[in-house]
C-alpha positions, 0 to 999 in steps of 0.5 A, a space after each residue: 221773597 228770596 227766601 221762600 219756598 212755600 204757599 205761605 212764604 210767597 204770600 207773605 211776601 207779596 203783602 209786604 210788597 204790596 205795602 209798598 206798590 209804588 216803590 220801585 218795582 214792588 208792585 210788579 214783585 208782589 204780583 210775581 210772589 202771588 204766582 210763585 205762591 200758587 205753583 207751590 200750592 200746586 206743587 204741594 197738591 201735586 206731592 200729597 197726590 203721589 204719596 197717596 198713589 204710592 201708599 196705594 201701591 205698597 198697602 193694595 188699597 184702593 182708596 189710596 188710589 181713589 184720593 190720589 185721583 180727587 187731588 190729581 183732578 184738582 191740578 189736572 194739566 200740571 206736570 204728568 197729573 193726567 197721566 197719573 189719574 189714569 195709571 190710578 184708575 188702572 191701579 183700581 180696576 187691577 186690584 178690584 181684579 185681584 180682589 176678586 180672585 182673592 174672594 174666590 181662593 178664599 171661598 175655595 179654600 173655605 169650601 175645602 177645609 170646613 168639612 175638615 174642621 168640622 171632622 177635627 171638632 167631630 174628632 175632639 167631641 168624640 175623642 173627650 166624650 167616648 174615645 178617652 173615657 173608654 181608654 180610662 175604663 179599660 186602664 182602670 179595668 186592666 189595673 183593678 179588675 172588672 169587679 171593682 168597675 161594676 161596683 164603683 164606676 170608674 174611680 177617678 179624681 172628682 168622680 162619685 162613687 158608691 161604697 156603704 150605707 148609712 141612714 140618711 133620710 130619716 126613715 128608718 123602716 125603709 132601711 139605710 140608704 147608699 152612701 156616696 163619697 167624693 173622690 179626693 186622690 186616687 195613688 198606689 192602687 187606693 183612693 181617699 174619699 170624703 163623704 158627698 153629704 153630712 152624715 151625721 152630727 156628733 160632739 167633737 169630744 163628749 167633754 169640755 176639756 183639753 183634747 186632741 184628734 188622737 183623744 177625741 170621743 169623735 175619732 172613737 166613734 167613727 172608728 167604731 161605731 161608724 164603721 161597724 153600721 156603714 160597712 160590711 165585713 167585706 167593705 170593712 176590709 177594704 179600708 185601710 189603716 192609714 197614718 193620719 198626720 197630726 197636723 197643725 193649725 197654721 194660724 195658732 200653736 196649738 198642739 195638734 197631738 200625736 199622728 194616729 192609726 185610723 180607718 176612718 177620720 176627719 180631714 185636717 186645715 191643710 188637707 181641706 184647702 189642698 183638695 177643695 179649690 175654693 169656699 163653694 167646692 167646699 159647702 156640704 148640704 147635711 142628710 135629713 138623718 144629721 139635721 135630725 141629730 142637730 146639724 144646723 143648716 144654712 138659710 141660704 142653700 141649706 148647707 151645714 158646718 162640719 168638723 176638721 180634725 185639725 185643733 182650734 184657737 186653743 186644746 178645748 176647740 177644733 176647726 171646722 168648715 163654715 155653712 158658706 164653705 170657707 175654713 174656720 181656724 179659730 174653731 168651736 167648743 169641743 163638746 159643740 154639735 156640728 156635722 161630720 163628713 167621713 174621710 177614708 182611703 179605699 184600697 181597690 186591690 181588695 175587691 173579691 
């Protein structure tokens, strides 16, 4: 009994007094620890009621207040607890106040900024759908002239343009058809572009033999053949020569040869990866004039397998785009048939 100072300790005691009623005064003791027992029960209820009205008061939330009132209820007429349920009321009808005023800043507020956001938003769609592009068209304009945008659009990384012709359809009474190349880079007044479909399908190399892109028939016929049925004089003058690097496999040791001077070429492994993000931007659907010529196209999406210059497994294979766009650098036979998708740069300087 002398140690206690809970609900529980008091009734503990008073059982073990009880145990013994006609010892002493051991009756009148267990009756005393029963009622010491429900003070502290009182006074436990009393405590957990002012945490709540306090929580309240810090965080502004009414069902603080609104618990504090059920348990003050419940000892009401002990210590100040009436008092203190009408302080929570009060605290209610205070914050329900305040709420209000807050809901009516908040509308106020809203009323005020909407037509602004939805200026920002207007701006934005604005700014990226006319304002940027037409900044873009007169950059391009200022720095090439307004021949070359009437003739390609505007040349930047991702766009289309149109540059040649070349027979796609498979009709020729109906002549040739424009040629349209993905822009890959544009730097130093040029672009390097890759045709947006399978032109044709060619042997990498008309022999079964050791060879390299610097050797291959497939380099010679674009060079020439090619170039001279895609484009006229003047479009031939405005592709470059370039130094096409010989690059290597990254997987084999095969030799990749020497770096060669070309017009037109064929990307390498390492140049595919670097302008194609992933497998699906690298799929390429074949014209029907290629599927004619023995491009083989998926079952799947109709998409094709073109070459890279790159070598193979060993000198007699060369790399290649698989239909579902993911590079194969263990390659196929030279003298294979597989599409060709056209590289090239394009110096913008040279439109008359």
């Amino acid at each position: 009994m002398s140690a206690a100072n809970t609900e529980s300790a008091y009734k503990e005691a008073a059982q073990l007094f009880k145990l013994i009623d006609q010892y002493q005064d051991s009756a009148v003791l267990a009756q005393s620890c029963y009622e010491k027992a429900e003070v502290a029960r009182i006074e436990k209820l009393y405590q957990e009621a002012k945490n709540q009205l306090s929580l309240g008061k810090d965080l502004c939330i009414i069902s603080k207040f609104e618990s504090a009132i059920e348990i003050f209820q419940t000892i009401e007429g002990y210590k100040d607890s009436s008092q203190l349920i009408a302080q929570c009321k009060e605290l209610i009808e205070a914050e329900k106040k305040e709420a209000e005023k807050r809901a009516k800043r908040i509308k106020k507020i809203a009323i005020i900024t909407t037509p602004i956001v939805c200026a920002i938003i207007t701006f934005i769609i604005v700014l990226n759908t006319v304002i940027i592009p037409l900044q873009k068209k007169k950059d391009f304009i200022d720095t090439y002239g307004i021949e070359l945008y009437q003739q390609f659009g505007l040349v930047e990384k991702g766009a289309y343009i149109t540059f040649g012709a070349y027979e796609q359809d498979n009709n020729t009474a109906n002549g040739k058809e424009d040629v349209e190349w993905l822009v890959l880079e544009v730097k130093y007044g040029k672009a390097l572009v890759i045709s947006k479909y399978a032109l044709d399908c060619q042997q990498y190399n008309t022999e079964f033999t050791d060879v390299t892109w610097e050797t291959c028939t497939l380099r010679k016929w674009l060079n020439n053949d090619f170039i001279n049925v895609a484009f006229s004089a003047e479009e031939k003058a405005m592709i470059p020569t370039v130094t096409v690097s010989a690059d290597k496999n990254p997987d084999y040791i095969t030799n990749p040869g020497n770096a060669t001077q070309d017009q037109v070429f064929l990307l390498s492994i390492t140049e595919v990866n670097k302008y194609f993000s992933s497998d699906s931007a690298r799929q390429c659907k074949p014209t029907d004039y290629a599927v004619a010529n023995g491009a083989v196209e998926s079952d799947s999406g109709n998409f094709c397998w073109w070459w890279l210059r790159s070598p193979g497994i060993d000198q007699s294979s060369s790399a290649r785009v698989v239909s579902g766009g993911g590079v194969d650098e263990y390659g196929i036979i030279v003298f294979s048939d597989d599409a060709v998708r056209p590289a090239m740069w394009i110096d913008l300087s040279k439109i008359e």
